[in-house]
N, CA, C and O atoms as CSV, one atom per row, in Angstrom:
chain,resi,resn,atom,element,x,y,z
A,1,UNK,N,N,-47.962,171.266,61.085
A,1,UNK,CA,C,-47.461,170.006,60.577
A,1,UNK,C,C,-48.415,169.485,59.509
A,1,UNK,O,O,-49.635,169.612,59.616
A,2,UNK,N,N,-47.904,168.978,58.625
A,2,UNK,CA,C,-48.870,168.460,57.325
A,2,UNK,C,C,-48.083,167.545,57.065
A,2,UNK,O,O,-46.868,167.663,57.226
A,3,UNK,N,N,-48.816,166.181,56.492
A,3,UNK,CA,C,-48.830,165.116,56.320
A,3,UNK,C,C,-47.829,164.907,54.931
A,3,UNK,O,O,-47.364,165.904,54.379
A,4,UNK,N,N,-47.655,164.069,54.620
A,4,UNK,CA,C,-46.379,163.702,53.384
A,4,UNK,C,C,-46.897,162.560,52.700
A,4,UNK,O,O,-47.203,161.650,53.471
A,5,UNK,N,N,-47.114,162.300,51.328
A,5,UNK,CA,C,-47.330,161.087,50.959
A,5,UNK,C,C,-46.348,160.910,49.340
A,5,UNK,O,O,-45.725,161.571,48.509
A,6,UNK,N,N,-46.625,160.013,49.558
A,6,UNK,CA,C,-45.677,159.235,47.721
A,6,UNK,C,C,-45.627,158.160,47.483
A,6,UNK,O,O,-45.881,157.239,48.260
A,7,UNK,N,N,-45.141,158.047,45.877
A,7,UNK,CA,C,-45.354,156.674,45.364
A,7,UNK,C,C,-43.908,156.711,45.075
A,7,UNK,O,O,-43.218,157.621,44.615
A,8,UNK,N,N,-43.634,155.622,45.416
A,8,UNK,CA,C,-42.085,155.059,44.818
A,8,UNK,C,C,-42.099,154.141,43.590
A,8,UNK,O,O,-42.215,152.952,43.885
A,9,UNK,N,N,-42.025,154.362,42.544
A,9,UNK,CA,C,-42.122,152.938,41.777
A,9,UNK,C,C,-40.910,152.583,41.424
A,9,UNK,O,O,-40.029,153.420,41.225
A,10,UNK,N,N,-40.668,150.887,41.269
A,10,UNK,CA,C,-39.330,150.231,41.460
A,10,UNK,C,C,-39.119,148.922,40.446
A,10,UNK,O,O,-39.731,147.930,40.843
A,11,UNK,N,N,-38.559,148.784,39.527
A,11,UNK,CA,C,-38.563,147.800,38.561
A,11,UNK,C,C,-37.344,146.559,38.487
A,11,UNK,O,O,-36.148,146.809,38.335
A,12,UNK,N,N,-37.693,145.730,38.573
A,12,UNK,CA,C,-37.155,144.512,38.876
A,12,UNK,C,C,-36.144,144.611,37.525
A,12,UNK,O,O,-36.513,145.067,36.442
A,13,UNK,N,N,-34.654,144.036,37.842
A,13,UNK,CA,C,-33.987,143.830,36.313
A,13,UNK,C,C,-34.455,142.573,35.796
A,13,UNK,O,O,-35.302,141.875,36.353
A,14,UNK,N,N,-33.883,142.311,34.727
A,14,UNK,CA,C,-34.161,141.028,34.237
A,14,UNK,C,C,-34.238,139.620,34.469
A,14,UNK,O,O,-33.538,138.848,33.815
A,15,UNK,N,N,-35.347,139.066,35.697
A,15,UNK,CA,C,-35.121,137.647,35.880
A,15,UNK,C,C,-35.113,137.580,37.588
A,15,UNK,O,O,-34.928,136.745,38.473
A,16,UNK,N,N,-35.389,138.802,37.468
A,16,UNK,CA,C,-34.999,139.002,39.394
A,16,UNK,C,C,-36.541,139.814,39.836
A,16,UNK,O,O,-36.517,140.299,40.967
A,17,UNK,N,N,-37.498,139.948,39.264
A,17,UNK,CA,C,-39.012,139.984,40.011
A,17,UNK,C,C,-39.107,139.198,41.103
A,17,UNK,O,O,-39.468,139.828,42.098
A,18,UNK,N,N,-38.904,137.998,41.283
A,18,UNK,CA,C,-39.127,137.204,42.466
A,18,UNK,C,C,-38.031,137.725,43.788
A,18,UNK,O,O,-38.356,137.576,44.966
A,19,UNK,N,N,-37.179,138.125,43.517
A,19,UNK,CA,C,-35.834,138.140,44.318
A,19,UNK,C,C,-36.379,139.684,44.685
A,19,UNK,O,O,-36.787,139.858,45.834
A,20,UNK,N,N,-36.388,140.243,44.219
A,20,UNK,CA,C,-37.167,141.560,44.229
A,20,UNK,C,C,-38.457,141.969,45.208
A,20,UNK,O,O,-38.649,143.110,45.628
A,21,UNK,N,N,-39.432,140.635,45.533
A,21,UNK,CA,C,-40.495,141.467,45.729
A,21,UNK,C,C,-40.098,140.630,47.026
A,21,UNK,O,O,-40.349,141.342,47.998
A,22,UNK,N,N,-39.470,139.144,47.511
A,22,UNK,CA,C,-38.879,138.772,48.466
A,22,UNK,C,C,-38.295,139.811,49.437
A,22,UNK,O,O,-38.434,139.647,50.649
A,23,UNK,N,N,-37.530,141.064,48.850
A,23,UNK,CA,C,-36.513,142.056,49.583
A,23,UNK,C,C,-37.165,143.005,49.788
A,23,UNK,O,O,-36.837,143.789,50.678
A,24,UNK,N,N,-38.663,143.273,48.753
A,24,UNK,CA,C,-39.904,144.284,49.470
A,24,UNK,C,C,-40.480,143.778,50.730
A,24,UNK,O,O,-40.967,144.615,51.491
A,25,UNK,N,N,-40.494,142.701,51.018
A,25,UNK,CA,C,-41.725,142.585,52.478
A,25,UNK,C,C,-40.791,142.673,53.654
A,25,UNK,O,O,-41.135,143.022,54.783
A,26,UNK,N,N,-38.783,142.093,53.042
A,26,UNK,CA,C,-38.257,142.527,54.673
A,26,UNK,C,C,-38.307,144.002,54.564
A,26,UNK,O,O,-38.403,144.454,55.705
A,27,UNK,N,N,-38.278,145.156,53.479
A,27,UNK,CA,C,-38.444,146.765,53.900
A,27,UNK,C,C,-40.111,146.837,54.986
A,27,UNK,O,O,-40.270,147.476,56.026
A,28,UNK,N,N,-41.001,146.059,54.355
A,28,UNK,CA,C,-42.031,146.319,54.935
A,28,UNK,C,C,-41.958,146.269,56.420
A,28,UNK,O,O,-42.453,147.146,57.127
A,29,UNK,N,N,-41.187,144.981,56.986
A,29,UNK,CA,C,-40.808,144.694,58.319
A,29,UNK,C,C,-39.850,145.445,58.541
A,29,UNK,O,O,-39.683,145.255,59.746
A,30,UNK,N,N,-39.134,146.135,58.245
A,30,UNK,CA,C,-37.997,147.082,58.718
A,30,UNK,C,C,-38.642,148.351,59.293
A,30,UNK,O,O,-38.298,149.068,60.233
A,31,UNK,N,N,-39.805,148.422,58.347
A,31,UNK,CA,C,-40.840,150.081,58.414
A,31,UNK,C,C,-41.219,149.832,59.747
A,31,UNK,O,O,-41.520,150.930,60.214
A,32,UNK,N,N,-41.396,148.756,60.801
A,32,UNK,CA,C,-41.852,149.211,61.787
A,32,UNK,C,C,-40.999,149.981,62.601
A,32,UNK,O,O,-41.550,150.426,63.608
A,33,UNK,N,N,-39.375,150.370,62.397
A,33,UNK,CA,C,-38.610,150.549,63.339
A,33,UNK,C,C,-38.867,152.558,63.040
A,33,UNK,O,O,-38.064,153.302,63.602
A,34,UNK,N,N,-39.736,153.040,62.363
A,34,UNK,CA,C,-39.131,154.284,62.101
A,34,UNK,C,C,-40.822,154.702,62.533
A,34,UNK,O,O,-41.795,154.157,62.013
A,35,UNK,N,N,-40.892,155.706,63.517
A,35,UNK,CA,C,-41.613,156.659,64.065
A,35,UNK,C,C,-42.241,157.776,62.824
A,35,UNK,O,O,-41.669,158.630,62.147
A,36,UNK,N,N,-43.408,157.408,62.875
A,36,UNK,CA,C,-43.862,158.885,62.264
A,36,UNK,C,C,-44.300,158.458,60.654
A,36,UNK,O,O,-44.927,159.272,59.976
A,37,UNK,N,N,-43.896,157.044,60.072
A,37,UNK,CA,C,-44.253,156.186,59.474
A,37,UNK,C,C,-45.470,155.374,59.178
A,37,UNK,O,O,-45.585,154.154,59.296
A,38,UNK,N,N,-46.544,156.416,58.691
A,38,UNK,CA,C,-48.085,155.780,59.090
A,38,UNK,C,C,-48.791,155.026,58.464
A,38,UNK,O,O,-49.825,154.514,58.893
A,39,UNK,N,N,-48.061,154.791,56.809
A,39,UNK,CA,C,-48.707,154.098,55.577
A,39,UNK,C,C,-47.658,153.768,54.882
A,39,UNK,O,O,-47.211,154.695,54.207
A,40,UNK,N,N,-46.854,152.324,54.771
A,40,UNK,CA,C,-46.081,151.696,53.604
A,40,UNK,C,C,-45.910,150.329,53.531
A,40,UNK,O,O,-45.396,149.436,54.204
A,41,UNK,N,N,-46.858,150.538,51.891
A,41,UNK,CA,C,-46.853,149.359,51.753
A,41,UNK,C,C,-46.698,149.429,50.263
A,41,UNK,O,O,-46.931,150.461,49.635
A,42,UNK,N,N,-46.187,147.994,49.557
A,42,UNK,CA,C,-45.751,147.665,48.249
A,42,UNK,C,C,-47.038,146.607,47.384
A,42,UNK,O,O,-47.699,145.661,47.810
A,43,UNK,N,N,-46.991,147.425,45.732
A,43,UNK,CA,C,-48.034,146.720,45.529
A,43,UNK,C,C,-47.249,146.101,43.818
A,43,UNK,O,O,-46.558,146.734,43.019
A,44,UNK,N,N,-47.627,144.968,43.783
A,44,UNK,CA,C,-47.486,144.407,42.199
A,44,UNK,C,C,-48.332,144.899,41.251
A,44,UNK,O,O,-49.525,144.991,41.539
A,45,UNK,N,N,-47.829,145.333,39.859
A,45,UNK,CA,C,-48.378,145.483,38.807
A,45,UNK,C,C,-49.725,144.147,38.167
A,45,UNK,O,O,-49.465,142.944,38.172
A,46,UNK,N,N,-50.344,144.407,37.944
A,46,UNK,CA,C,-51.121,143.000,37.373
A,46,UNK,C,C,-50.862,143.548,35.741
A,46,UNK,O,O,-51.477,142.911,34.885
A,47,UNK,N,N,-50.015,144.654,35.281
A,47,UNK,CA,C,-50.004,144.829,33.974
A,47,UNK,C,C,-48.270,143.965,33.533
A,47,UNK,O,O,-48.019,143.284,32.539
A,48,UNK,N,N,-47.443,144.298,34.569
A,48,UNK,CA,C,-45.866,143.797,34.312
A,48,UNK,C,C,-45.726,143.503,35.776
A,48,UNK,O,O,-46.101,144.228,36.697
A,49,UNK,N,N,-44.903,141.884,35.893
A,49,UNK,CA,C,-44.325,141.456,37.115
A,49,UNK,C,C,-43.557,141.793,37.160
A,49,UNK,O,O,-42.930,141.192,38.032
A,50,UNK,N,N,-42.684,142.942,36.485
A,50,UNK,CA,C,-41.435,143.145,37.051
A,50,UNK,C,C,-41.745,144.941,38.129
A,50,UNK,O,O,-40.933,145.340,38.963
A,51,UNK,N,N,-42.883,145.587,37.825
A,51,UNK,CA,C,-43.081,146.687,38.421
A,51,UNK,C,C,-43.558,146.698,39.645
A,51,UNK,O,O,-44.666,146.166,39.709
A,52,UNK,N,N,-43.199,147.048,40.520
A,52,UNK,CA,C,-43.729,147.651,42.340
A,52,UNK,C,C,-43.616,148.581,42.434
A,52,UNK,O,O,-42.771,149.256,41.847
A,53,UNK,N,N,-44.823,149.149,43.586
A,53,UNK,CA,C,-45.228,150.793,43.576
A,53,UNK,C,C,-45.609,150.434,45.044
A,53,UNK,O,O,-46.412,149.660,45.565
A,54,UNK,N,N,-44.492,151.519,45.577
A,54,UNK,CA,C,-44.660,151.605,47.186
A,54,UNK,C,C,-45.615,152.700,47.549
A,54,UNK,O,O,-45.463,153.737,46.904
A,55,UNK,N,N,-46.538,152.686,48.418
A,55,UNK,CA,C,-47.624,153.964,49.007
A,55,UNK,C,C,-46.891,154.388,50.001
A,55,UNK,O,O,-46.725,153.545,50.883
A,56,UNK,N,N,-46.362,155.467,50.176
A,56,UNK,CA,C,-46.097,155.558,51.327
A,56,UNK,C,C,-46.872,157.240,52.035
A,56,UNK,O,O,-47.318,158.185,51.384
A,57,UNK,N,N,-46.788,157.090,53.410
A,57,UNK,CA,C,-47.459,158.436,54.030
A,57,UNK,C,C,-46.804,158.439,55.170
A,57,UNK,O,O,-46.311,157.404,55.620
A,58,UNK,N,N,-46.715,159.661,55.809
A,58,UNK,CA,C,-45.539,160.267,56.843
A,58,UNK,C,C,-46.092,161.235,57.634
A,58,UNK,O,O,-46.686,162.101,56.991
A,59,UNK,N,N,-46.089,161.380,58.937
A,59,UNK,CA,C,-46.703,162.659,59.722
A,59,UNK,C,C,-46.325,163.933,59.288
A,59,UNK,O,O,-46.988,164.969,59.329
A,60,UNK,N,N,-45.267,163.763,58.895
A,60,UNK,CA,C,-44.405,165.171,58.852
A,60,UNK,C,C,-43.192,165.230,57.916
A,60,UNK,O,O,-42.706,164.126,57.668
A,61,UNK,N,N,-42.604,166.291,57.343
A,61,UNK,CA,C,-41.328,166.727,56.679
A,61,UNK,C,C,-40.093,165.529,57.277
A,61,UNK,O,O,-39.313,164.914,56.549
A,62,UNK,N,N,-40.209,165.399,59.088
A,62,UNK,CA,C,-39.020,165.312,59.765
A,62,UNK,C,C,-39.644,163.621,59.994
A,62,UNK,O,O,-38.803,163.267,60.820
A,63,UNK,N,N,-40.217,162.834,59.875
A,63,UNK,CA,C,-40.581,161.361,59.863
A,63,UNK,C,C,-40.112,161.304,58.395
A,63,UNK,O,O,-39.171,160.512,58.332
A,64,UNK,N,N,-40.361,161.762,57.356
A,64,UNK,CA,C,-39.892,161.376,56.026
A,64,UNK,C,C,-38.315,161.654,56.189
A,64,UNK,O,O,-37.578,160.839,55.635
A,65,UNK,N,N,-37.839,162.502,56.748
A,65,UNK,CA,C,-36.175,162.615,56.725
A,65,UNK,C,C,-35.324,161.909,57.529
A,65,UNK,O,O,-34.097,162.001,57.495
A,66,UNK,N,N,-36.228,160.914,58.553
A,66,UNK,CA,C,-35.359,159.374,58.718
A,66,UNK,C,C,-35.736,158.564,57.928
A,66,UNK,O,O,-34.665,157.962,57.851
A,67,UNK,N,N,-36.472,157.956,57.166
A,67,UNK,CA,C,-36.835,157.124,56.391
A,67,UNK,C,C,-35.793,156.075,55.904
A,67,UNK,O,O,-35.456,156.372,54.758
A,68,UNK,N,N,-35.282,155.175,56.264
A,68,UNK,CA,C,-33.937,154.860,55.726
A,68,UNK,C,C,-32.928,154.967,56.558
A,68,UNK,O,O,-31.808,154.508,56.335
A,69,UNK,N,N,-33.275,155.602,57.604
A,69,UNK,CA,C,-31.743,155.849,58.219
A,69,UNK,C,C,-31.511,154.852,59.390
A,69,UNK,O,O,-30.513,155.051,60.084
A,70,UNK,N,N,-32.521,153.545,59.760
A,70,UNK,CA,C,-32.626,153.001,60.866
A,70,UNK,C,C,-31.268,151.619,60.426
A,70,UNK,O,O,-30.882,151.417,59.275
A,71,UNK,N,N,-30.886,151.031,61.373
A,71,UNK,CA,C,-30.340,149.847,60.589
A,71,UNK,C,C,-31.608,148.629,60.091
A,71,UNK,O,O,-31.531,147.928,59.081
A,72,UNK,N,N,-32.355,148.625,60.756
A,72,UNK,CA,C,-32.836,147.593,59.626
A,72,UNK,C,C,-33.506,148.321,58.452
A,72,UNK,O,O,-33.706,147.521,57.537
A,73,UNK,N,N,-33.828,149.285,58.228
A,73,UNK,CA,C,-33.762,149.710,56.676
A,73,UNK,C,C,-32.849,150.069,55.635
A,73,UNK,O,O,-32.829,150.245,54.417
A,74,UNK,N,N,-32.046,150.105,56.713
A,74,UNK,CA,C,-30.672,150.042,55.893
A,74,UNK,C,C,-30.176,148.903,55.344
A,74,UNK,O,O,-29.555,148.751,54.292
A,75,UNK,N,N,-30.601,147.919,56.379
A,75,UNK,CA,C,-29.532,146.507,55.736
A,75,UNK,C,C,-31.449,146.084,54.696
A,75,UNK,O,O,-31.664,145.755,53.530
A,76,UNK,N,N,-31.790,146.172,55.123
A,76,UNK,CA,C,-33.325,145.827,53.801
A,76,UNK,C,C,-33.050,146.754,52.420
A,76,UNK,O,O,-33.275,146.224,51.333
A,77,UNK,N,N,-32.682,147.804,52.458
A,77,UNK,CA,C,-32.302,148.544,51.218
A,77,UNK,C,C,-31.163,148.251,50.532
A,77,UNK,O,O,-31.172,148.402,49.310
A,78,UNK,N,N,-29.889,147.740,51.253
A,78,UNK,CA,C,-29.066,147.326,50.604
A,78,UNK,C,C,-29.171,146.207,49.961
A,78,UNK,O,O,-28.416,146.070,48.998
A,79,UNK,N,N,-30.166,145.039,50.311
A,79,UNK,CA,C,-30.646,143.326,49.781
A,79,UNK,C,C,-31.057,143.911,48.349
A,79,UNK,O,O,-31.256,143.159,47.395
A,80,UNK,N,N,-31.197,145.600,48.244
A,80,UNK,CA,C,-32.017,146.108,46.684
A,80,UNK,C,C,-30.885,145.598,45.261
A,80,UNK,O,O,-31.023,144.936,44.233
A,81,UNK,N,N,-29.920,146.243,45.841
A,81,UNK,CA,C,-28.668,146.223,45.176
A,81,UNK,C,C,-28.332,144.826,43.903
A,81,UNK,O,O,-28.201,143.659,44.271
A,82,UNK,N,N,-28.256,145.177,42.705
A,82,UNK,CA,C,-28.525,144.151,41.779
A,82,UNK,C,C,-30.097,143.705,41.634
A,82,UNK,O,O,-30.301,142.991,40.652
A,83,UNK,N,N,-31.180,143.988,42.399
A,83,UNK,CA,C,-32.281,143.701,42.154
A,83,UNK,C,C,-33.173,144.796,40.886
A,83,UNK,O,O,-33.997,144.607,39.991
A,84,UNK,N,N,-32.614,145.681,41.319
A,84,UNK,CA,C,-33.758,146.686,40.398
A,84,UNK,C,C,-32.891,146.933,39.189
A,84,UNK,O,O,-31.677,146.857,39.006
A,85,UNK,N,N,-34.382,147.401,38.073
A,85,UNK,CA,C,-33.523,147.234,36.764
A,85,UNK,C,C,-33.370,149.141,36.407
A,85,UNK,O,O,-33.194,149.571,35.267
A,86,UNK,N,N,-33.444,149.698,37.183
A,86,UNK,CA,C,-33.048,151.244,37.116
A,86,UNK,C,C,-33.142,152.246,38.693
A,86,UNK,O,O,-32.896,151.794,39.811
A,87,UNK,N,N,-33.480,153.397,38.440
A,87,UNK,CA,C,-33.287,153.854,39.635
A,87,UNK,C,C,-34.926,153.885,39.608
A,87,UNK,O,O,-35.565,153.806,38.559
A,88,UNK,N,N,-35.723,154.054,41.364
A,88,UNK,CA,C,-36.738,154.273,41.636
A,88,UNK,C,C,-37.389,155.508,41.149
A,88,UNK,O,O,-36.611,156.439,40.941
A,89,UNK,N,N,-38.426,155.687,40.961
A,89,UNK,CA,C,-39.224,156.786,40.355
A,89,UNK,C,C,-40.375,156.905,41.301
A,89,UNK,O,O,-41.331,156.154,41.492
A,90,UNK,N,N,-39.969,158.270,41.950
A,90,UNK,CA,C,-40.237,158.871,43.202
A,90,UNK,C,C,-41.394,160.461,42.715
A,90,UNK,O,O,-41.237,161.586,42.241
A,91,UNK,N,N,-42.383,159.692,43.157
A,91,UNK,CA,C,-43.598,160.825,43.098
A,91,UNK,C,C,-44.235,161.340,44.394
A,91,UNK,O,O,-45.193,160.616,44.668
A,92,UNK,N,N,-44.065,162.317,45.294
A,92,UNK,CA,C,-44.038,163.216,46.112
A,92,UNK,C,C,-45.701,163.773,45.808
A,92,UNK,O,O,-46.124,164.061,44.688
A,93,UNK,N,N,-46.512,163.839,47.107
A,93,UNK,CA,C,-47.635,164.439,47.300
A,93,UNK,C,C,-47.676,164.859,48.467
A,93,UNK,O,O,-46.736,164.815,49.260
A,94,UNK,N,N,-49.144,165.458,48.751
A,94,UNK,CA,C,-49.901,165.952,49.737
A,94,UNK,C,C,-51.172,165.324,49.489
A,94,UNK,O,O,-51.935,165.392,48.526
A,95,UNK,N,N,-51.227,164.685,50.599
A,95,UNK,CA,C,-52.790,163.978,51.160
A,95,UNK,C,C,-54.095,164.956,50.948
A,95,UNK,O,O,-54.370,165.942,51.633
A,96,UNK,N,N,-54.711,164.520,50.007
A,96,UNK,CA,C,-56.048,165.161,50.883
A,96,UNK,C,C,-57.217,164.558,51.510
A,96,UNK,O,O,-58.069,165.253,52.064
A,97,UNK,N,N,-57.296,163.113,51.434
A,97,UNK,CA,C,-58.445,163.094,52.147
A,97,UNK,C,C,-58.247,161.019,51.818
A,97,UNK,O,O,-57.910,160.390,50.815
A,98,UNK,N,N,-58.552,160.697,52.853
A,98,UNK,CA,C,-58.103,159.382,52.972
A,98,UNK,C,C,-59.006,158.164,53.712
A,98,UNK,O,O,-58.475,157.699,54.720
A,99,UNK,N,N,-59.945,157.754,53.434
A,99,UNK,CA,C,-60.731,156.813,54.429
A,99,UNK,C,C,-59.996,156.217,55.598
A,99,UNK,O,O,-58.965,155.611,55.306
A,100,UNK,N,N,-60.366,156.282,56.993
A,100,UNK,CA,C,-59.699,155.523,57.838
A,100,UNK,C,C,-58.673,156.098,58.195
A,100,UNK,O,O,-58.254,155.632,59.254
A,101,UNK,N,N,-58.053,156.932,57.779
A,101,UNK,CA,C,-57.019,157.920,58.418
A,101,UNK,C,C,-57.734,159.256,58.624
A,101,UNK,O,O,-58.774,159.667,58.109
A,102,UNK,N,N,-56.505,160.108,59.946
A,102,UNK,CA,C,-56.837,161.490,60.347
A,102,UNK,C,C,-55.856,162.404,59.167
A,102,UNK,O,O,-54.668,162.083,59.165
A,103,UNK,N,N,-56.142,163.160,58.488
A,103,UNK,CA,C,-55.444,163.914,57.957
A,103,UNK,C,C,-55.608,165.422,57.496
A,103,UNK,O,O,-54.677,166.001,56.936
């Protein structure tokens, strides 16, 4: 088993940054419902308020392939809808070495 990590980055449309980063902290509270879910969290740009970049990290292949599938991440992902000003831009890694975590 090997660990999973990525950045999601997510851009607010026009005028909706606030409405936007409001509908990031209920995903954050939704993340507790999914097992295997060990690191996600959302961070603001200090270069553009309209950009967020999610960290996320996963035990395994099969914790990343519910991700989303719980109902409250479901109904938190759908609050996205009209918020973002394109599709997410999804960068996929492997951990290597992490303070404070086993990996």
């Amino acid at each position: 088993m090997s660990k999973i990590s990525l950045t999601a980055k997510l851009t607010a449309a026009e005028g909706k940054a606030a409405e936007l980063e409001a509908a990031l902290h209920a995903m954050i509270v939704a993340a507790e419902e999914e097992p295997g879910l060990e690191v996600y969290s959302v961070h603001k740009s200090d270069e553009d308020e309209n950009v967020f970049v999610f960290f996320e990290l996963y035990t395994d292949a099969d914790a990343l392939a519910i991700h989303g599938k719980g109902d409250g991440m479901k109904a938190a992902m759908g609050a996205l809808g009209g918020l973002l000003g394109g599709r997410p831009e999804i960068t996929m890694m492997k951990p290597v070495v992490a303070k404070g975590l086993d990996l």
